[in-house]
C-alpha positions as CSV (number, residue, x, y, z in Angstrom):
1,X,71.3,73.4,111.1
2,X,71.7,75.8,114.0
3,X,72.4,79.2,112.9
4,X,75.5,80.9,114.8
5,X,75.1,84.6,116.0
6,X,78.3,86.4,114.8
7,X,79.6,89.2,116.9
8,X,79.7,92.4,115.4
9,X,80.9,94.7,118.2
10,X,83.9,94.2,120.9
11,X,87.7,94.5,120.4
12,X,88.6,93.1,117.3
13,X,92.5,93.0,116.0
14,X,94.7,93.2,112.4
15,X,97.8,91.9,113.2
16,X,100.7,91.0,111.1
17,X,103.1,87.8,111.5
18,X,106.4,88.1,110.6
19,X,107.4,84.4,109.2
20,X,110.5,82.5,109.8
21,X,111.7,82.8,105.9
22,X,110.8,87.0,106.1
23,X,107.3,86.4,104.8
24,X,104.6,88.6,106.3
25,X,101.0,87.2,107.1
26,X,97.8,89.5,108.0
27,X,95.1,88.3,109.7
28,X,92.5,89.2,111.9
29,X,90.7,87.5,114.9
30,X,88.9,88.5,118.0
31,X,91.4,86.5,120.3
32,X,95.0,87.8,119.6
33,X,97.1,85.7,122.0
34,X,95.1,82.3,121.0
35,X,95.5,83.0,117.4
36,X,99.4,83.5,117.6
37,X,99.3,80.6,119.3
38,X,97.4,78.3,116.8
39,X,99.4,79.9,114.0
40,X,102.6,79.1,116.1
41,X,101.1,75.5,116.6
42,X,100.5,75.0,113.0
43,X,96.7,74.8,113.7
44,X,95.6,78.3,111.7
45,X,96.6,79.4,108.2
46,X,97.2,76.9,105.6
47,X,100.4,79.8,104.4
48,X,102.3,80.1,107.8
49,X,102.4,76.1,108.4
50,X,105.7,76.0,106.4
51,X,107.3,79.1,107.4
52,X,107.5,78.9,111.1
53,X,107.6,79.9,113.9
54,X,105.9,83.4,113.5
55,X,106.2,86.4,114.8
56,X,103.9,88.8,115.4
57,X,105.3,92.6,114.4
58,X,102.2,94.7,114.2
59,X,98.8,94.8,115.9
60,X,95.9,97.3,116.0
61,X,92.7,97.2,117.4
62,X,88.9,98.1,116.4
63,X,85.3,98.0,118.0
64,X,83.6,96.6,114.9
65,X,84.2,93.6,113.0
66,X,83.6,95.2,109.6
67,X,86.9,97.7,110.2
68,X,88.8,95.3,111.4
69,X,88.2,93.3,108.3
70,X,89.0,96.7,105.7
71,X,91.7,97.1,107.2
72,X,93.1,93.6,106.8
73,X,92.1,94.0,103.2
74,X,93.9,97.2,102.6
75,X,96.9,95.7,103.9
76,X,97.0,92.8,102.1
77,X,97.4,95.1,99.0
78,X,100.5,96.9,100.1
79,X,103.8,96.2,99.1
80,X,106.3,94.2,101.1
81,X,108.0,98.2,101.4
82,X,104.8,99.5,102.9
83,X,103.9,96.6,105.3
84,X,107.8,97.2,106.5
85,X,107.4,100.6,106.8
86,X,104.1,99.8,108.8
87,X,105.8,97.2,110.9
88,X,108.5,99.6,111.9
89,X,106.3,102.8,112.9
């Protein structure tokens, strides 16, 4: 099995999706327009497939992978009142 080299270092994003039924999603990826796209296309998360089409509300970006990914943690623990008042900052 070929081992794949993950990239650590580059522009990394946490963005939030703002569903069709008021749901939000957080994610994060490398490639901000394709992933929209496959979420939009029903070809990413397993959650947003029956709530589309999506939205996407919030972004911010990082130089390392491993903030990106705290930062997608901590904000899956907020509240639906804290991701809004996130969203509208």
């Amino acid at each position: 099995m070929k081992k794949r080299k993950v990239v650590r270092s580059g522009k990394f994003y946490v963005y939030i999706l703002k569903c069709n039924d008021g749901a939000y999603y957080t994610g994060y990826t490398n490639d901000l327009n394709r992933r929209v796209e496959e979420h939009n296309a029903a070809k990413a998360s397993r959650c947003t497939r029956a709530r589309l089409p999506v939205e996407l509300v919030w972004r911010k970006e990082y130089t390392y992978l491993k903030n990106a990914m705290r930062e997608e943690s901590r904000i899956k623990r907020m509240t639906r009142a804290q991701k809004e008042k996130l969203v509208s900052r």
